[in-house]
SENUKOL-220329 format. One line per 5 residues: their letters; for each residue x, y, z of C-alpha. Coordinates in steps of 0.2 Angstrom, whole numbers, always signed. Layout:
a	X,Y,Z | ...
This chain:
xxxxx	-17,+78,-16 | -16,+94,-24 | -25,+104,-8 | -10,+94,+2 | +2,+100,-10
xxxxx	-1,+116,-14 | -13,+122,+1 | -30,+126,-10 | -46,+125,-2 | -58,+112,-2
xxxxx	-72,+113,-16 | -90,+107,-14 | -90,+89,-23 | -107,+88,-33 | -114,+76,-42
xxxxx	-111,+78,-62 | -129,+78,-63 | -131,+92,-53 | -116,+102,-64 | -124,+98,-80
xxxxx	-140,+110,-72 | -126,+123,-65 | -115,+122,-78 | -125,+134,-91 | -128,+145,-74
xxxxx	-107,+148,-69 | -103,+151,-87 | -114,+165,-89 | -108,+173,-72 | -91,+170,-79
xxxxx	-94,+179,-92 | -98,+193,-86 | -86,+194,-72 | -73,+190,-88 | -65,+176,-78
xxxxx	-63,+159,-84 | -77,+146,-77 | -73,+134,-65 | -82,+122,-77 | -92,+121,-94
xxxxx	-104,+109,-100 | -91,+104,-112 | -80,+99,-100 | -92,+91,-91 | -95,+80,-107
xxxxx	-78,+76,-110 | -76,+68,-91 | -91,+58,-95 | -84,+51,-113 | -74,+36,-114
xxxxx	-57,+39,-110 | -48,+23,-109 | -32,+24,-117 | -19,+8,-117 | -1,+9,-114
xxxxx	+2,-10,-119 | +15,-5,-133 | +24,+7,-122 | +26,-4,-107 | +35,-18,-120
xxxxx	+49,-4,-124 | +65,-7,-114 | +68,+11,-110 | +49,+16,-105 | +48,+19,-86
xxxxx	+32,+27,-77 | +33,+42,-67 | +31,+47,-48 | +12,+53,-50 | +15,+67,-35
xxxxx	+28,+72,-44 | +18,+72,-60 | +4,+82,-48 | +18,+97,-42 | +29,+102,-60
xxxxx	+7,+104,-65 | +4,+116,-52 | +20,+123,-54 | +18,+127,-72 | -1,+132,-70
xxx	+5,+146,-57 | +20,+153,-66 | +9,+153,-83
């Protein structure tokens, strides 16, 4: 959604277990290219945890309404490029 969005090009998908091995690898070349990794092991971690959130006592207020998710997807990439 965001490559149609926004134009990016298409990263390689890897499996996690493969980042978990690269993942010590591109922060060190980040480092000294002082650029932000494309990932950390952290990060890595924190996709793996469990992550389920419930919305149950939102959804019962009367005024609660959910949100056009590309729409969500385009004010993001707005903010991240004018950041």
């Amino acid at each position: 959604m965001i490559r149609k969005i926004h134009g990016s090009p298409q990263l390689i998908n890897l499996p996690i277990s493969l980042e978990k091995i690269f993942a010590p690898i591109i922060e060190k070349i980040a480092k000294l290219k002082h650029k932000r990794p494309l990932y950390t092991q952290y990060s890595l971690i924190t996709l793996q945890s469990n992550s389920h959130f419930s919305h149950d006592k939102t959804t019962k207020q009367p005024q609660y309404h959910t949100r056009d998710f590309e729409e969500t997807i385009k004010d993001i990439i707005t903010y991240i490029l004018n950041e």
